[in-house]
DODO-987956 format. One record per residue: residue number from 1; residue in three letters; z, y, x of N, C-alpha, C in turn. Coordinates in nm, 4 decimals, decimal comma. Atoms other than C-alpha are relative to their C-alpha. Example, Ala and Ser with C-alpha at 12.3 -4.5 7.8 and 13.67 -1.06 7.14 Angstrom:
<atoms>
ATOM pos code     n.up  n.north   n.east    ca.up ca.north  ca.east     c.up  c.north   c.east
ATOM   1  ALA   0,0000  -0,1190   0,0890   0,7800  -0,4500   1,2300   0,0000   0,1200   0,0900
ATOM   2  SER  -0,0060  -0,1190  -0,0820   0,7140  -0,1060   1,3670   0,0730   0,1090  -0,0770
</atoms>
This chain:
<atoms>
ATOM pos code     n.up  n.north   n.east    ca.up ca.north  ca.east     c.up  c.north   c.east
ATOM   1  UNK   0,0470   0,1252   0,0591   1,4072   1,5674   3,8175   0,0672  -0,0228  -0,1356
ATOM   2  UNK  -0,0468   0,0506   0,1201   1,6739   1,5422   3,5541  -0,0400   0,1041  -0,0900
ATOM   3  UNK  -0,0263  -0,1085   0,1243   1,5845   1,8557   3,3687  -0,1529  -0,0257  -0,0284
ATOM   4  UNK   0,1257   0,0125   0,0836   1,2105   1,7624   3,3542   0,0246  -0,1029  -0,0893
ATOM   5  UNK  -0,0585   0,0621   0,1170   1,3437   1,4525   3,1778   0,0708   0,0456  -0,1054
ATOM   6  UNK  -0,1534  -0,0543   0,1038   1,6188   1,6074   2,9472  -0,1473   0,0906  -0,0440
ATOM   7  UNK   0,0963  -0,0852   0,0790   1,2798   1,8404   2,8745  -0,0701  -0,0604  -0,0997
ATOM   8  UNK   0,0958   0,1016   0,1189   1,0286   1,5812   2,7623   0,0986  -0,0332  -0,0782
ATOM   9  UNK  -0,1106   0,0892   0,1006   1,3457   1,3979   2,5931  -0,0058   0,1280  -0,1388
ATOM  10  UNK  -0,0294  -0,0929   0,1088   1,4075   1,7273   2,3750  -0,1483   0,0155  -0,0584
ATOM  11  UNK   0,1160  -0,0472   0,0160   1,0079   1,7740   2,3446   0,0009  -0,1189  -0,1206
ATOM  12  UNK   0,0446   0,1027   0,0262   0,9462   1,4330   2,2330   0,1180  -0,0022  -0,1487
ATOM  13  UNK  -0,0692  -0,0372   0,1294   1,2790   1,4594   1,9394  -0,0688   0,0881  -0,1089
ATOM  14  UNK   0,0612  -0,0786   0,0952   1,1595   1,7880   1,8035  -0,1462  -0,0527  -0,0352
ATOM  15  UNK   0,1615  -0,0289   0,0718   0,7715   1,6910   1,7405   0,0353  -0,1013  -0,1109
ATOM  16  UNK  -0,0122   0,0155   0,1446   0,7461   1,5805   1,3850  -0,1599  -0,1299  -0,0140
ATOM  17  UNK   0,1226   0,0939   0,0202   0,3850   1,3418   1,4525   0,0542  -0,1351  -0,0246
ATOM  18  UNK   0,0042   0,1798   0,0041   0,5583   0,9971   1,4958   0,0415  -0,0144  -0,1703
ATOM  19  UNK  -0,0391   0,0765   0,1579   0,7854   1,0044   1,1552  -0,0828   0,0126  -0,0928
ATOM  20  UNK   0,0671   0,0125   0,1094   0,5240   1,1420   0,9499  -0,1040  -0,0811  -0,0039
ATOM  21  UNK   0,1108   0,1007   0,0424   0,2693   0,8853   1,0520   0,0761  -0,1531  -0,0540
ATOM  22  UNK  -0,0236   0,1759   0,0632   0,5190   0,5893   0,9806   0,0628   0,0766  -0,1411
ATOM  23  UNK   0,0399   0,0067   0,1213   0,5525   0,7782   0,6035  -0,0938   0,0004  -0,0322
ATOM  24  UNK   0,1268  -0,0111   0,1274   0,2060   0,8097   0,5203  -0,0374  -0,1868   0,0388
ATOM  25  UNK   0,0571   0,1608   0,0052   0,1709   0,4028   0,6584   0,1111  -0,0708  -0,1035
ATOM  26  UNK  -0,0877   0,0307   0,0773   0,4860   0,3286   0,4487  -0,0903   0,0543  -0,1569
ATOM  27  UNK   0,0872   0,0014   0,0985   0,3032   0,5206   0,1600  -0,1431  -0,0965  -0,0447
ATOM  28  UNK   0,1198   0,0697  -0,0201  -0,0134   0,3564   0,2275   0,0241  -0,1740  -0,0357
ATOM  29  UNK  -0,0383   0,1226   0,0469   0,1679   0,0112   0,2038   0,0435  -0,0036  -0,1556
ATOM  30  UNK  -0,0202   0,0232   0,1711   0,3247   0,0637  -0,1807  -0,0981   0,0372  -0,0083
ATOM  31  UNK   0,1337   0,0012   0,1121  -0,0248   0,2052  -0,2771  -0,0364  -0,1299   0,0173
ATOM  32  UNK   0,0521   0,1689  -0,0014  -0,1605  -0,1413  -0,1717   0,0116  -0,0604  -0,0548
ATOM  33  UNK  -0,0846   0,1246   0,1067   0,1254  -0,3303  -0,3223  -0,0070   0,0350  -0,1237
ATOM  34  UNK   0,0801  -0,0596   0,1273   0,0333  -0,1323  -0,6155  -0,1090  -0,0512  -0,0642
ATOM  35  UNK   0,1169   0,0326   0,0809  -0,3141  -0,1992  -0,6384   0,0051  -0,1206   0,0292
ATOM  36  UNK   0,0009   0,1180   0,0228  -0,2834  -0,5747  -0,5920   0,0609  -0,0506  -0,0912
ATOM  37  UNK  -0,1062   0,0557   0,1058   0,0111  -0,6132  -0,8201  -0,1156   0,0213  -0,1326
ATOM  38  UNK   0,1348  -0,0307   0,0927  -0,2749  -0,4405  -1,1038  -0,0647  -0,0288   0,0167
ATOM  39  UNK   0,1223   0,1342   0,0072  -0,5476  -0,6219  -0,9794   0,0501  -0,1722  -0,0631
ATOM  40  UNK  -0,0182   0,0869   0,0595  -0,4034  -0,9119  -1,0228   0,0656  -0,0500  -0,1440
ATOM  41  UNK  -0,0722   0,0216   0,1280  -0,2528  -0,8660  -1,3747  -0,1387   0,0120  -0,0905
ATOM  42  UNK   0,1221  -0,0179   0,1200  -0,5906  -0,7177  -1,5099  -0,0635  -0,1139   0,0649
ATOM  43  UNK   0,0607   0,1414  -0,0379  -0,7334  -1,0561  -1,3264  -0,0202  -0,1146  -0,0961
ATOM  44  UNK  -0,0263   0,1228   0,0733  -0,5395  -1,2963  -1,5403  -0,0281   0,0538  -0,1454
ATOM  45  UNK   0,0744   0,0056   0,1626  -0,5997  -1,0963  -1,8689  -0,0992  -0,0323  -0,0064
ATOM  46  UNK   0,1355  -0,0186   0,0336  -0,9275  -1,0642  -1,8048  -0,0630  -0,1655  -0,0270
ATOM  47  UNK   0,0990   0,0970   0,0331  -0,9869  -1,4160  -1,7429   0,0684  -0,0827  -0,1236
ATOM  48  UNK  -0,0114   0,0700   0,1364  -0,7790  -1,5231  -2,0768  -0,0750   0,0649  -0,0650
ATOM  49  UNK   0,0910  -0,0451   0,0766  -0,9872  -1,3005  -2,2651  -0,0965  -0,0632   0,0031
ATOM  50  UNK   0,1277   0,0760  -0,0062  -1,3196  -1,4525  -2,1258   0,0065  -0,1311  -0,0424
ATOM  51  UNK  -0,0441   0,2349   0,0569  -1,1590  -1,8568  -2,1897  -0,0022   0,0485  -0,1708
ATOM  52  UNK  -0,0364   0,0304   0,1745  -1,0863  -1,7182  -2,5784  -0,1604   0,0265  -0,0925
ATOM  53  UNK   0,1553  -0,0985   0,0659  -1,4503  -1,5265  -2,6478  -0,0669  -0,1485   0,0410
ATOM  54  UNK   0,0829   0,1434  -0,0250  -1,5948  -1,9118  -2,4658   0,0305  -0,0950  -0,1309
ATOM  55  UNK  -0,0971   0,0774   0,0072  -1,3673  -2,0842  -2,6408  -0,0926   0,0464  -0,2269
ATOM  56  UNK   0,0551  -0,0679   0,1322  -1,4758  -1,9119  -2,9676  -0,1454   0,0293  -0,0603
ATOM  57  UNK   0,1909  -0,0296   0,0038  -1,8372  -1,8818  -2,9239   0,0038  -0,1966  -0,0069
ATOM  58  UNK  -0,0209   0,1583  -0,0091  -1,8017  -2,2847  -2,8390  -0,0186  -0,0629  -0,1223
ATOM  59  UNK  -0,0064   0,0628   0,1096  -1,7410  -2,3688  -3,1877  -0,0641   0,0470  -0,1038
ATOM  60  UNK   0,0797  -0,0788   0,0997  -1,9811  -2,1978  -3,3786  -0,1282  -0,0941  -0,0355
</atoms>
């Protein structure tokens, strides 16, 4: 009984599936925080650009 345990136990150490799925979800999280941080920066240019081109057309 104890050596089929002490087996899986050593089985279950050596396999390599669990850590590399919590790096590619760790990766997967900074790309995210990535593309939101850049969405939301080209957001706010974009919409001062559009207020200055209104803003400028407005007074014509």
């Amino acid at each position: 009984m104890f050596r089929v345990l002490l087996k899986n136990t050593v089985r279950f150490v050596k396999k390599e599936d669990g850590p590399t799925a919590v790096e590619y979800a760790v990766m997967l999280a900074l790309i995210v925080v990535v593309c939101i941080a850049a969405i939301t920066t080209l957001g706010s240019n974009s919409n001062e650009t559009f207020g200055n081109v209104s803003l400028n057309t407005a007074g014509s």
